[in-house]
C-alpha positions as CSV (number, residue, x, y, z in Angstrom):
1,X,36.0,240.9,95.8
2,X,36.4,244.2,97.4
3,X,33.5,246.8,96.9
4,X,35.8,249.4,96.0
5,X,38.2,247.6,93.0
6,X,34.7,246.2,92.0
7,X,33.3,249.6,91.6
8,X,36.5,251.9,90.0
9,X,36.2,249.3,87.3
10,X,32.4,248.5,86.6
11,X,31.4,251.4,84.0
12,X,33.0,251.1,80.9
13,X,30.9,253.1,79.1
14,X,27.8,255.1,79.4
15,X,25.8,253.2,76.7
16,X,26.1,250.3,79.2
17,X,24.8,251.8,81.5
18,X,21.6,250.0,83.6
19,X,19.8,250.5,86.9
20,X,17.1,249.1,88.7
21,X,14.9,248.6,92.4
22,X,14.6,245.9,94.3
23,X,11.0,245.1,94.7
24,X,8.9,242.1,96.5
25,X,10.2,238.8,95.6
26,X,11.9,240.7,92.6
27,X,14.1,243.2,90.5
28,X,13.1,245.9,88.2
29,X,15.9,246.5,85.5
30,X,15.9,250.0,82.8
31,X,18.5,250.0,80.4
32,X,17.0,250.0,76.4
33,X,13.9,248.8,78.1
34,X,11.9,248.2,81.1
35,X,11.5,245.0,82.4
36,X,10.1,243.5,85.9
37,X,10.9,239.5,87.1
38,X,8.8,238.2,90.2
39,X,9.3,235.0,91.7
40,X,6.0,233.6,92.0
41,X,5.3,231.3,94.7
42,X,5.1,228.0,92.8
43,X,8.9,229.2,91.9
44,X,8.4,230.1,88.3
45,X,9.4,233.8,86.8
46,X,6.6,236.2,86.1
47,X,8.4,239.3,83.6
48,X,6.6,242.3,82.7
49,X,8.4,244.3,80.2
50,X,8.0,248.0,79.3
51,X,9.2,249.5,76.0
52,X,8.4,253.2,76.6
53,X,11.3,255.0,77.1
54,X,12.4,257.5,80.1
55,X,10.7,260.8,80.2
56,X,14.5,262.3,79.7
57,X,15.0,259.9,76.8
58,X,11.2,261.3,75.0
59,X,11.7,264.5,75.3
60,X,15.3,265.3,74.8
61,X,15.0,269.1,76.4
62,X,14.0,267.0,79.7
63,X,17.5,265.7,79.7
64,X,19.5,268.8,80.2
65,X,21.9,268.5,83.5
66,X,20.4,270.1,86.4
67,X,16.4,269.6,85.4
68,X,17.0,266.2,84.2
69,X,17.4,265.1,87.6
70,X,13.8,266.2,88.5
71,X,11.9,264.0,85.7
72,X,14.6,261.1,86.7
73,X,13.1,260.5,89.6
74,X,9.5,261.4,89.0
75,X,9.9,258.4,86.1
76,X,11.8,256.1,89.2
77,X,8.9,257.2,91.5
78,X,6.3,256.4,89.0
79,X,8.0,253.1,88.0
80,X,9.0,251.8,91.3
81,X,5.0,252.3,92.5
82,X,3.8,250.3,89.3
83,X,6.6,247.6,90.2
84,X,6.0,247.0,93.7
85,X,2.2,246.9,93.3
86,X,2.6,244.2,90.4
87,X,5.3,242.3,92.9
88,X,2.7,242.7,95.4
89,X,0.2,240.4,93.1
90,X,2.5,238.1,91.4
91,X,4.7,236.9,94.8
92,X,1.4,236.4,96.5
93,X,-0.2,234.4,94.0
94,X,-2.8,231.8,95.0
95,X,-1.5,232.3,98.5
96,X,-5.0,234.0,99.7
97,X,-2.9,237.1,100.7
98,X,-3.6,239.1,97.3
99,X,-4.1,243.1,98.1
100,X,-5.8,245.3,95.8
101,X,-4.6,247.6,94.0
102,X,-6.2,250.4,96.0
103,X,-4.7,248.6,99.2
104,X,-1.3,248.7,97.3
105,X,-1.6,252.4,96.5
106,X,-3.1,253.9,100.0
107,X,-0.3,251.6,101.9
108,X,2.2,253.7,99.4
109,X,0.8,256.9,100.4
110,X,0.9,256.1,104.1
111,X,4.6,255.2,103.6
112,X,5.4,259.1,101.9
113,X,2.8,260.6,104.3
114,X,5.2,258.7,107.4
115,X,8.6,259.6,105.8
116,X,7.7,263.8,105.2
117,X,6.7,263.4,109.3
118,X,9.4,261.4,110.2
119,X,12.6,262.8,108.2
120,X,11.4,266.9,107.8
121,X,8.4,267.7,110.4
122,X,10.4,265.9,113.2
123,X,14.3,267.0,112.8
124,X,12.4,270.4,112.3
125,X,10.2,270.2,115.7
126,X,13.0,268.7,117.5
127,X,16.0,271.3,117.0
128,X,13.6,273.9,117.5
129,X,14.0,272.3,121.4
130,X,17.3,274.0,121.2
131,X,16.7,278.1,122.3
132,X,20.6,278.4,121.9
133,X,20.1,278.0,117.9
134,X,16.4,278.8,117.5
135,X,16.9,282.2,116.0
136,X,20.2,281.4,114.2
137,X,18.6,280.3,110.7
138,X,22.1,278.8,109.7
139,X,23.2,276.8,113.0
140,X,19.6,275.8,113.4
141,X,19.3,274.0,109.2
142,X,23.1,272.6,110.1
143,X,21.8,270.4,113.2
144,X,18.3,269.7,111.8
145,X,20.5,268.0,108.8
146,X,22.5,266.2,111.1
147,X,19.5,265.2,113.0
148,X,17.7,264.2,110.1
149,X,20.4,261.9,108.9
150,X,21.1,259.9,112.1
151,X,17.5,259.4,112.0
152,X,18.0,257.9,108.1
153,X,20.3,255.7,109.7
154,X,18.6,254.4,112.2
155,X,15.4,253.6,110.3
156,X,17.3,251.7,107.8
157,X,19.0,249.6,110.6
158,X,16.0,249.0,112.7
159,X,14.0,248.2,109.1
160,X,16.7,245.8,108.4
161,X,15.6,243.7,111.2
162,X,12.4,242.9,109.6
163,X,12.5,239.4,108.0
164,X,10.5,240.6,104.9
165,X,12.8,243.6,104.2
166,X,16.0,241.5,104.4
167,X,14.4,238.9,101.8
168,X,14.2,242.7,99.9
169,X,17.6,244.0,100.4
170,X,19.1,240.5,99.4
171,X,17.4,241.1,95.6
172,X,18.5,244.4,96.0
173,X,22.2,242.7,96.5
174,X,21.6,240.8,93.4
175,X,20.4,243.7,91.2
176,X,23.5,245.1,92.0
177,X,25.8,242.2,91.5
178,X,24.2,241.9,87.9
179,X,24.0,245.4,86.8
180,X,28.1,245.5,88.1
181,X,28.9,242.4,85.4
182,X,26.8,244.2,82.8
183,X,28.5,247.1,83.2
184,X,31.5,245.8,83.9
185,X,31.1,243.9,79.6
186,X,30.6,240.0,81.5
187,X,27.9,237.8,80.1
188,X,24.8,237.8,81.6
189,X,25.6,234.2,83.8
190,X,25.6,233.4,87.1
191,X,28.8,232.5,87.5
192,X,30.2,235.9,86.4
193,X,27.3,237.9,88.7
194,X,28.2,236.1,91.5
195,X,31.6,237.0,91.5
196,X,30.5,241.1,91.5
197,X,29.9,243.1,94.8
198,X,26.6,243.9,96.2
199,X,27.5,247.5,96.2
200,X,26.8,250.1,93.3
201,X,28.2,253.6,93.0
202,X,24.9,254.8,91.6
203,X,22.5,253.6,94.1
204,X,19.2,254.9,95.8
205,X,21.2,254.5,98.9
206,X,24.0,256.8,98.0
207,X,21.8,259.2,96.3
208,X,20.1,259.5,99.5
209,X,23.2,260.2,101.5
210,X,24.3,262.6,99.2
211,X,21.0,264.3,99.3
212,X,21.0,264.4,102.6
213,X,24.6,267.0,102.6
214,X,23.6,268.3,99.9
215,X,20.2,269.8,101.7
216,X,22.3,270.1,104.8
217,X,24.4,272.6,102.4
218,X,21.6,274.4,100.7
219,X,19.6,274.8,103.8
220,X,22.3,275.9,105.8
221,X,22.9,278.8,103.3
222,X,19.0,279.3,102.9
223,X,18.8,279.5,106.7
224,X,21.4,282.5,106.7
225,X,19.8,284.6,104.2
226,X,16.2,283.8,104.6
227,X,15.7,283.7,108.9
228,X,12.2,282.1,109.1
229,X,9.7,281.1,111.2
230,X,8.4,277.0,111.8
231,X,6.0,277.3,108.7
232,X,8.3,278.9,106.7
233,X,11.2,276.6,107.4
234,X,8.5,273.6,106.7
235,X,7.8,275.8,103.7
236,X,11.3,276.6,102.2
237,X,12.3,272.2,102.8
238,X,9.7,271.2,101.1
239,X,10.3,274.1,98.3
240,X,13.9,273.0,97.5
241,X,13.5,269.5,97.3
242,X,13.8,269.4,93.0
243,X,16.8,271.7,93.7
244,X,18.1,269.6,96.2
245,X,17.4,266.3,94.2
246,X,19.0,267.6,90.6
247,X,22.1,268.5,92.2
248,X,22.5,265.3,93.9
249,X,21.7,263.6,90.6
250,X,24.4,265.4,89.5
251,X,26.5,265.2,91.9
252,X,26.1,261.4,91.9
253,X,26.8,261.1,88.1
254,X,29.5,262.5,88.2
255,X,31.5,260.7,90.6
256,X,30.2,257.7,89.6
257,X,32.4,258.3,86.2
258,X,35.5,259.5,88.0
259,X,36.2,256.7,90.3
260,X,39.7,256.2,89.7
261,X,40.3,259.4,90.9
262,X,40.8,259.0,95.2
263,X,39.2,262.5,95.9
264,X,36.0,261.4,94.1
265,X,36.0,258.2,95.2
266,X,36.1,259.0,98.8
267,X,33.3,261.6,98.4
268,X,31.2,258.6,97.2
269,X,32.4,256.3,99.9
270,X,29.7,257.4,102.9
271,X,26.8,256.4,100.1
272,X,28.5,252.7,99.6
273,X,29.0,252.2,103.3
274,X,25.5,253.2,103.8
275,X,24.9,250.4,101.2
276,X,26.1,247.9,103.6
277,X,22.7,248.2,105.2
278,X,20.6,248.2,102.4
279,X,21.8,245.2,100.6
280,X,22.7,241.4,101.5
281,X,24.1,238.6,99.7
282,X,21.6,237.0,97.8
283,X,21.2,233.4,97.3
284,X,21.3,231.6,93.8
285,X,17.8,232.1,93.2
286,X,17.3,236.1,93.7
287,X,20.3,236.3,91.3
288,X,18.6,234.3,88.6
289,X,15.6,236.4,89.0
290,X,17.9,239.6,88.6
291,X,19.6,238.3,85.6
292,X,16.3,238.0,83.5
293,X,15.0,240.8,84.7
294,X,18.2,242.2,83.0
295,X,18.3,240.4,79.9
296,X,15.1,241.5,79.4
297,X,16.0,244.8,79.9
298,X,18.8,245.1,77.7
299,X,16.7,243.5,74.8
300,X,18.0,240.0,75.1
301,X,15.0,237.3,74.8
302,X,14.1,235.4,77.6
303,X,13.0,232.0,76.8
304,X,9.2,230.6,78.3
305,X,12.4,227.4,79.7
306,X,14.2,230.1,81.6
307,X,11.1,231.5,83.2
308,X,9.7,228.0,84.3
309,X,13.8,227.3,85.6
310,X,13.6,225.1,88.3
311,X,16.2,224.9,90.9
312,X,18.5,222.5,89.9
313,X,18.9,224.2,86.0
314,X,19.9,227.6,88.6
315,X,22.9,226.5,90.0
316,X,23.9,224.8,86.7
317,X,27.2,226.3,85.3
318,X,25.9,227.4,82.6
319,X,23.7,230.2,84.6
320,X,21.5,231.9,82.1
């Protein structure tokens, strides 16, 4: 199926409404609740499931449009860390490979520590090469956006090469394939996921694309009225990034709902080809995983058979 009749038809309602992050050898899913399915390596289905609710969901002043954004993705950074440190264990079970979870955490701050160097200290250091735009606070945010987004591309591609990041962009295909039937009202089988596109309108990918303009926007007017030095500039970046953030939440929201409409879909498009990178086809088994990660967020039960499912039950027609 085409990506884009796939995705003008998937939401038929807010209330349906799930999302989720591919992790090691597994999905997390958050709809009603929160739920984590690793493949371990004897084959069988480890789940983890988490009944507190979303920070915005708590605490209903949280969820007001333009600050929810901000606690949205604290609560995804928070729950993405817990899920790929418990992926982490449960995939490399009994395989003498097991990291701490100290190991797990410092590797995760080396990765932020490398992506504030790599995608705002080195556009900033590298169009300040240019004298021609050096002083001109405006030119000078434009091409350090442009700058920083090529170099967003390029990591993703280059990362994409990597044998255990494909193996992740494949579940993250097949979180998306079985969020799209959920949404989309399909039972929760294999044969309907399978028929879905690996591209979702509200994906990490596309928020990132959209938070790249959008900080190419902000900064580009912030560089106009506020003319500032290398600290400062460092200073102001790091400053608006909640700003930046909720209005690409927004943003993304938004035309996520409006689809049918050509002028919002095309403004989404650049996040769904970027998507093209970031996900893969998965195979029968990644799906699986994804679907009970799903069930079990959406408060369906997941049975101790369907967690031991060997290959052969899989690719039965019945699915799950």
């Amino acid at each position: 199926m085409k990506a884009g009749k796939d995705q003008k038809n998937s939401i038929r309602d807010e209330s349906l409404a799930a999302g989720g992050q591919a992790v090691i050898e597994g999905v997390l899913m958050r709809s009603k609740n929160t739920a984590i399915a690793v493949r371990r390596p004897d084959k069988s289905i480890a789940i983890k499931k988490i009944e507190k609710p979303m920070l915005i969901k708590r605490y209903k002043f949280l969820g007001i449009p333009f600050i929810r954004g901000v606690f949205v993705l604290w609560d995804a950074l928070f729950m993405g860390i817990n899920a790929l440190s418990y992926s982490a264990q449960v995939s490399s079970e009994g395989t003498g490979e097991d990291l701490s979870k100290k190991e797990i955490i410092f590797s995760i701050l080396i990765a932020f520590a490398f992506g504030i160097a790599i995608f705002v200290i080195a556009p900033l250091l590298l169009t300040g090469l240019f004298p021609a735009i050096k002083n001109n606070g405006g030119l000078f945010a434009l091409v350090e956006g442009i700058i920083r987004t090529v170099f967003l591309i390029i990591y993703i591609w280059l990362v994409s090469f990597s044998k255990d990041i494909k193996r992740v962009f494949e579940y993250h295909g097949a979180e998306h394939k079985t969020v799209n039937a959920y949404e989309a009202g399909k039972e929760l089988t294999m044969e309907n996921a399978k028929k879905f596109s690996v591209i979702h309108p509200r994906c990490g990918t596309s928020f990132l694309v959209i938070t790249m303009i959008a900080a190419i926007i902000v900064l580009t007017v912030a560089g106009f009225l506020w003319p500032l030095g290398f600290w400062g500039k460092l200073a102001i970046r790091l400053a608006f990034i909640p700003i930046i953030a909720s209005v690409s939440y927004e943003f993304q929201r938004f035309t996520a709902k409006h689809l049918n409409n050509p002028f919002f879909y095309a403004l989404a498009t650049p996040g769904m080809w970027l998507q093209r990178l970031t996900t893969a086809e998965p195979d029968d088994e990644q799906i699986y995983v994804a679907l009970v990660s799903l069930k079990s967020a959406v408060g369906l039960e997941v049975s101790d058979e369907e967690l031991l499912c060997n290959s052969k039950k899989i690719f039965s027609p019945e699915g799950i």
